[in-house]
C-alpha positions as CSV (number, residue, x, y, z in Angstrom):
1,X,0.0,0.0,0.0
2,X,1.1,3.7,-0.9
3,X,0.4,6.2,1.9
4,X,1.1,9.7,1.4
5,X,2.2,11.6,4.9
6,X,1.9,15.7,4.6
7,X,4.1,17.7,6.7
8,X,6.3,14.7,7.3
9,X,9.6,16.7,8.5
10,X,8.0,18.1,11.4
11,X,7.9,16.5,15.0
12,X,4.7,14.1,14.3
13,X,4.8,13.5,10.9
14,X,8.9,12.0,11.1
15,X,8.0,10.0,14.2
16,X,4.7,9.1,12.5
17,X,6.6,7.8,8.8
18,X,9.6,6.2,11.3
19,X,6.8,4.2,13.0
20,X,5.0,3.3,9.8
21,X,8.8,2.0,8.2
22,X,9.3,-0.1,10.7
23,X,6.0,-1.8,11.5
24,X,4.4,-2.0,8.2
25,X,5.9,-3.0,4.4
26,X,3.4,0.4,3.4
27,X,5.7,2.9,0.9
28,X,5.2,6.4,2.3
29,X,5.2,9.6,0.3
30,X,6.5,12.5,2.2
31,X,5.5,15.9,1.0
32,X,6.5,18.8,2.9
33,X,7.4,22.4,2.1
34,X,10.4,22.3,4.6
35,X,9.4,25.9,6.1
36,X,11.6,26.5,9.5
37,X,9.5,23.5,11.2
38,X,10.4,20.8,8.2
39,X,13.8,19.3,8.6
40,X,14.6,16.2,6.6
41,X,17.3,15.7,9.4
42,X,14.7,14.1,11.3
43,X,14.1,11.4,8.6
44,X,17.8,10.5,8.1
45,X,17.9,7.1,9.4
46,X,15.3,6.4,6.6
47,X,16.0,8.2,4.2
48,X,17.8,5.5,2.3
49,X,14.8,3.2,2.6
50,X,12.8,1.7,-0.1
51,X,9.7,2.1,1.3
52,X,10.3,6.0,1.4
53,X,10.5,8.9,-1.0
54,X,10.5,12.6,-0.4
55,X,8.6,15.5,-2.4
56,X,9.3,18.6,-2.0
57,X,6.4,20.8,-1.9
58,X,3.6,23.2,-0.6
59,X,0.2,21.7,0.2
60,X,-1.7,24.9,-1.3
61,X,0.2,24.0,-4.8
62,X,-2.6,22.3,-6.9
63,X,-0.8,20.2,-9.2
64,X,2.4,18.9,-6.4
65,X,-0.3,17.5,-4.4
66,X,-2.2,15.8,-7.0
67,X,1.5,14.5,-8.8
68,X,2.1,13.9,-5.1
69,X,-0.9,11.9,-4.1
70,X,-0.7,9.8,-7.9
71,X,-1.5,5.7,-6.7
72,X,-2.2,6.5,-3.1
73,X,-4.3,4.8,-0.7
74,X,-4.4,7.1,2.2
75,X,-3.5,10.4,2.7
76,X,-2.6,11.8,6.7
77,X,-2.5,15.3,6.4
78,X,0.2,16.7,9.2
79,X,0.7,19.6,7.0
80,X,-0.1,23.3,9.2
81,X,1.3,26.2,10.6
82,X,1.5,25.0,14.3
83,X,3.4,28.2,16.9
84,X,0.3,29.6,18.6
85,X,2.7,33.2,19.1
86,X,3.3,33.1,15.5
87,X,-0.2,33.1,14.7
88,X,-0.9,35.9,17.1
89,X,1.6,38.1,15.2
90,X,0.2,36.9,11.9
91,X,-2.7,34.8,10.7
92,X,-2.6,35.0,7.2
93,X,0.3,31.9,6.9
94,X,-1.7,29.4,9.0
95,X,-5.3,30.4,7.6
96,X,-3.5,29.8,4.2
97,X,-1.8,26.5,4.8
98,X,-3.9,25.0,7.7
99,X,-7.9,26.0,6.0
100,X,-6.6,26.4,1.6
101,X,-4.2,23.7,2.1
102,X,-6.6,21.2,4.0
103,X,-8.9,22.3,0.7
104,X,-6.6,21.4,-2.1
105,X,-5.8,18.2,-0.1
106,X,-9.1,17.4,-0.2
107,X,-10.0,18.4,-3.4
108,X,-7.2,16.1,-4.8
109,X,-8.3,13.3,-2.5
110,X,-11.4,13.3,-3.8
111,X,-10.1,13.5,-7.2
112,X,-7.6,10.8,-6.7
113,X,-11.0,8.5,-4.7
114,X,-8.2,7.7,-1.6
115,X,-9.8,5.3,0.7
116,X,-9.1,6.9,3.7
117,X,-8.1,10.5,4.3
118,X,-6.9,11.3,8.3
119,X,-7.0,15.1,9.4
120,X,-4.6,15.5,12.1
121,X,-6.2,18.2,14.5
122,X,-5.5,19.2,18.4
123,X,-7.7,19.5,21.0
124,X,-7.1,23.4,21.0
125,X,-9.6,23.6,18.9
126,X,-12.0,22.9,21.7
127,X,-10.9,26.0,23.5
128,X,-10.3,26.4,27.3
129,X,-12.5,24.5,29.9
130,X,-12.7,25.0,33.8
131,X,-13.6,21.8,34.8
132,X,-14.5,18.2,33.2
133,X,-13.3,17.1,29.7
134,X,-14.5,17.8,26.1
135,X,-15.9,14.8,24.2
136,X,-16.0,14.9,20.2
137,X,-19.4,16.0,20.3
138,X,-18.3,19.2,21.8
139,X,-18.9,22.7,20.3
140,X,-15.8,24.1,19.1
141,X,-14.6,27.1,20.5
142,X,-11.2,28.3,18.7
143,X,-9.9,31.2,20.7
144,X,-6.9,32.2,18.5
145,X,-5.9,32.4,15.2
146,X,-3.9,29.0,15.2
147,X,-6.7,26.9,16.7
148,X,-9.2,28.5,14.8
149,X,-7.5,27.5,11.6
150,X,-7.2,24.0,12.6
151,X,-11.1,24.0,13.2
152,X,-11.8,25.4,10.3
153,X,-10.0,22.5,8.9
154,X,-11.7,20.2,10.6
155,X,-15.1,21.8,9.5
156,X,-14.1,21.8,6.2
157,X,-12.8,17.9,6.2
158,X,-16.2,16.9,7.4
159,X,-18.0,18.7,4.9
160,X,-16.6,16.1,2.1
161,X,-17.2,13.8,4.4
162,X,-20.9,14.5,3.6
163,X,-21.4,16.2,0.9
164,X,-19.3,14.0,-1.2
165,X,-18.9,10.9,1.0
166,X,-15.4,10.9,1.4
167,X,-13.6,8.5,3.6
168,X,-12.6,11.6,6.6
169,X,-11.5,10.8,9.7
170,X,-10.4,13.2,12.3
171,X,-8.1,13.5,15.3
172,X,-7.6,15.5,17.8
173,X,-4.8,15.1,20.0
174,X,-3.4,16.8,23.6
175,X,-0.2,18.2,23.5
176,X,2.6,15.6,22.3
177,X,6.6,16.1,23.4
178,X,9.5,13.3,22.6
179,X,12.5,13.6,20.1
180,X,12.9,16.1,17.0
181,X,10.1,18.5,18.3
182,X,11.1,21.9,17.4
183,X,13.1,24.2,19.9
184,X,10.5,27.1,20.2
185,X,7.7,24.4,21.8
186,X,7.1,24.3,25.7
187,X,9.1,21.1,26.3
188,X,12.2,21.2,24.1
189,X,12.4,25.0,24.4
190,X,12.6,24.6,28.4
191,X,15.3,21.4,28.0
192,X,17.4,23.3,25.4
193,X,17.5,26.5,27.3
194,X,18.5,24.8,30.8
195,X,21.4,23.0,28.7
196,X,22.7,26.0,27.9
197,X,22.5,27.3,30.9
198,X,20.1,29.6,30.6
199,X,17.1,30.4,32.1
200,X,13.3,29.5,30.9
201,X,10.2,31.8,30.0
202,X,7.2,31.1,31.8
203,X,4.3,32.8,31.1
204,X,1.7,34.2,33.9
205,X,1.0,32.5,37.3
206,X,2.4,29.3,35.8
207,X,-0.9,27.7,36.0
208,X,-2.1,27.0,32.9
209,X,-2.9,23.1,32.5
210,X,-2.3,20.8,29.3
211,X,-2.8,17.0,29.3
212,X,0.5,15.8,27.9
213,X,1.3,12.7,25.8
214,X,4.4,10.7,24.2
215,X,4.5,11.3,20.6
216,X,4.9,7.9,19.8
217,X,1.5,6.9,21.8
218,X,-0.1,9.6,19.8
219,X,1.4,8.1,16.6
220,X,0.2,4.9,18.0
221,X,-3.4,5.7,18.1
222,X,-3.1,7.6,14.5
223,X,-2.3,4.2,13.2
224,X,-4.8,2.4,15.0
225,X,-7.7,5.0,13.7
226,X,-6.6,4.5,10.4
227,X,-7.0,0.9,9.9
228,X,-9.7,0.2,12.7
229,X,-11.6,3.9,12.8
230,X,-15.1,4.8,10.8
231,X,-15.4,7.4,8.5
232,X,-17.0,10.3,9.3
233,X,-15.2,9.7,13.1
234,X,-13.7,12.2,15.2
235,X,-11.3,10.7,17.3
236,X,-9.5,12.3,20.6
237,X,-6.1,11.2,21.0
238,X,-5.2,11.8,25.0
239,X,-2.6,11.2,27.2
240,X,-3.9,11.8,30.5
241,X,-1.2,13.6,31.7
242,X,-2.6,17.3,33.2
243,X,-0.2,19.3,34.4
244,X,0.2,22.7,35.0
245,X,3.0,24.1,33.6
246,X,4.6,25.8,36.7
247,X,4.4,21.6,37.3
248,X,6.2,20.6,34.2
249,X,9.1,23.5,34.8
250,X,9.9,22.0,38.1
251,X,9.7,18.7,36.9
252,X,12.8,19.2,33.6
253,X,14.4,21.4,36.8
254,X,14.4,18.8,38.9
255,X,15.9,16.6,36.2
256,X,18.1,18.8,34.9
257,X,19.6,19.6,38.8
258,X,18.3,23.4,38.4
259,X,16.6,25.3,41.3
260,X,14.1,27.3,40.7
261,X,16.2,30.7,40.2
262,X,16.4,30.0,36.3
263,X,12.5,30.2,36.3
264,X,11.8,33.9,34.6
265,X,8.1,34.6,34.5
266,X,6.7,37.0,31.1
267,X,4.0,38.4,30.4
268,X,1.4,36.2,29.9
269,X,0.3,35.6,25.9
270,X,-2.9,36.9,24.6
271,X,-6.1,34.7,24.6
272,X,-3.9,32.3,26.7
273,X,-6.0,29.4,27.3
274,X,-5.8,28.2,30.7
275,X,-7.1,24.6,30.5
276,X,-7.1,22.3,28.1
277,X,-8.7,18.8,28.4
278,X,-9.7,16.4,26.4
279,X,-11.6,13.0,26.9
280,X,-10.7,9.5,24.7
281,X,-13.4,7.4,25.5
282,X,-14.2,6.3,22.0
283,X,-11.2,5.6,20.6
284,X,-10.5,3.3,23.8
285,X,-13.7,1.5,23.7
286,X,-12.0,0.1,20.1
287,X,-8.9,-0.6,21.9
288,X,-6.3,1.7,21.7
289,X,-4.6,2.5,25.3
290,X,-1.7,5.0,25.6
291,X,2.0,2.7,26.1
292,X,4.4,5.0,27.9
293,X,4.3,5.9,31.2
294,X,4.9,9.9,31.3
295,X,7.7,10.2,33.8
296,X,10.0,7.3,31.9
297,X,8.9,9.5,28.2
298,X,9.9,12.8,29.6
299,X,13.5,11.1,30.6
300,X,13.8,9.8,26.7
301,X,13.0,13.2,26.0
302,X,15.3,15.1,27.9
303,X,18.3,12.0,26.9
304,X,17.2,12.6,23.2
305,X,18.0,16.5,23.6
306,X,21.1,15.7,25.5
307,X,22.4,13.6,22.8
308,X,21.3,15.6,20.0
309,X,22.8,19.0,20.4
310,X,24.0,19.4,16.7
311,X,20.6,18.8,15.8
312,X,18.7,21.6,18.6
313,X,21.8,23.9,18.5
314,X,21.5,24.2,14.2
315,X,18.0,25.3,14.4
316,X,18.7,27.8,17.4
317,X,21.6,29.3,15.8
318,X,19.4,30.2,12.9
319,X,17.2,32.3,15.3
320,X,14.0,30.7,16.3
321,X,12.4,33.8,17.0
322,X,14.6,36.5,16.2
323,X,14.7,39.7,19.0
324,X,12.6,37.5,21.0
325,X,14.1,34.5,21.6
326,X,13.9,32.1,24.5
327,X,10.6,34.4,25.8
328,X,7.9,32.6,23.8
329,X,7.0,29.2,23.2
330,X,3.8,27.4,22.2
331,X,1.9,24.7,24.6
């Protein structure tokens, strides 16, 4: 079987195409643009595979995608604009890529009659809740530019879903950490900084919550909702992990043999949604159960970054985020 992966330099999609390599005998078609988030360093153990091949391209560009998507059988679409600041600053990029590009995907999918197309979404989309969990029947509530894009997605996916009957499934997952996720995210961005000795940016009290999980448990469940999900599904993909992120900070400290003086609080981002949870009922009623236990992951995480400074210290050489690196990051 011929898969095509979107977006498969960035953190999920490489773990996701590694995963798929050495489970399946499936040849995957990567196609990513490579913007400052693609980096075909993190598909270089594979790269020499014969099950793999990499396109260059943009998911907005009509005729890559459908040359792209030529004798495929599924398409997972990890293709978006992903930095919540970014988004803030400007829109336009992520309404472009993450709503136009889910469209030309789709468009080309349904031209191409792929038996299976997978939207990969967030749980951000969901917006901030006090108390409780959202379920995928849950109203979406978007509450800035990034998330909104993503649901607009996801509104859109669904649409061929029944206005054309196209094979659309969605998930939507809580935040995901583990090797080759880039430096300006919560995680990495707090492990990196702390290696270098320098201290981490925390916005607010501290006390905005995120239910965390392993990015291969999250690639896991991807799999498992494409060959055992229904069409026309949304599927919440969590980790059941909450933590508030004065919690996590302590935590990579504590690891890391820091004290709490290289904590530096910043103004808190706009729209900053304080909790996020989601619940995963359904997909675990068909049998998909998270694998890693979150204290032994975060260790494999912090190792990886350890033992992968070339690969961290390229990307932050280059400037992440210009005059304002180290002060923002996205969770």
């Amino acid at each position: 079987m011929k898969i095509m992966v979107t977006g498969g330099a960035g953190f999920i999609g490489s773990n996701f195409i590694r995963h798929l390599l050495k489970k399946y005998d499936y040849h995957i078609v990567n196609l990513d643009k490579l913007t400052y988030a693609g980096n075909l360093k993190n598909l270089t153990d594979v790269s020499n595979n014969k099950n793999y091949s990499f396109i260059k391209g943009d998911i907005c560009d009509k005729d890559i995608v459908e040359k792209a998507m030529e004798g495929c059988s599924m398409v997972i679409n990890f293709a978006a604009e992903t930095h919540v600041d970014r988004a803030i600053i400007d829109a336009g990029s992520f309404i472009k890529t993450d709503v136009y590009g889910a469209y030309i995907l789709l468009q080309a999918a349904k031209k191409c009659k792929i038996k299976r197309f997978i939207q990969i979404s967030t749980d951000e989309v969901y917006g901030s809740i006090e108390n409780g969990s959202f379920s995928e029947d849950s109203p979406l509530n978007p509450r800035n530019p990034y998330s909104a894009s993503k649901a607009g997605a996801d509104k859109l996916a669904f649409s061929f879903f029944t206005t054309y009957n196209m094979p659309i499934i969605i998930t939507r997952s809580s935040n995901n950490f583990g090797p080759y996720q880039h430096p300006e995210k919560f995680i990495p961005l707090f492990i990196t900084n702390l290696l270098e000795g320098k201290k981490v940016p925390l916005y607010g009290d501290g006390k905005n919550t995120r239910d965390w999980i392993y990015v291969l448990d999250n690639c896991e469940a991807i799999d498992f909702v494409m060959h055992k999900g229904k069409d026309g599904e949304i599927y919440n993909i969590a980790g059941n992990n909450e933590k508030q992120n004065i919690e996590m900070v302590n935590l990579v400290l504590k690891k890391l043999n820091k004290d709490k003086s290289y904590i530096e609080y910043v103004t808190d981002r706009l729209g900053h949604d304080r909790r996020y949870s989601i619940g995963c009922q359904k997909i675990k009623r068909l049998g998909w159960r998270p694998k890693h236990i979150f204290d032994d992951s975060l260790n494999l995480t912090i190792d990886w970054y350890k033992n992968n400074v070339s690969w961290w210290k390229g990307i932050k050489n280059r400037g992440i985020r210009g005059k304002n690196e180290g002060k923002k990051y996205s969770n």
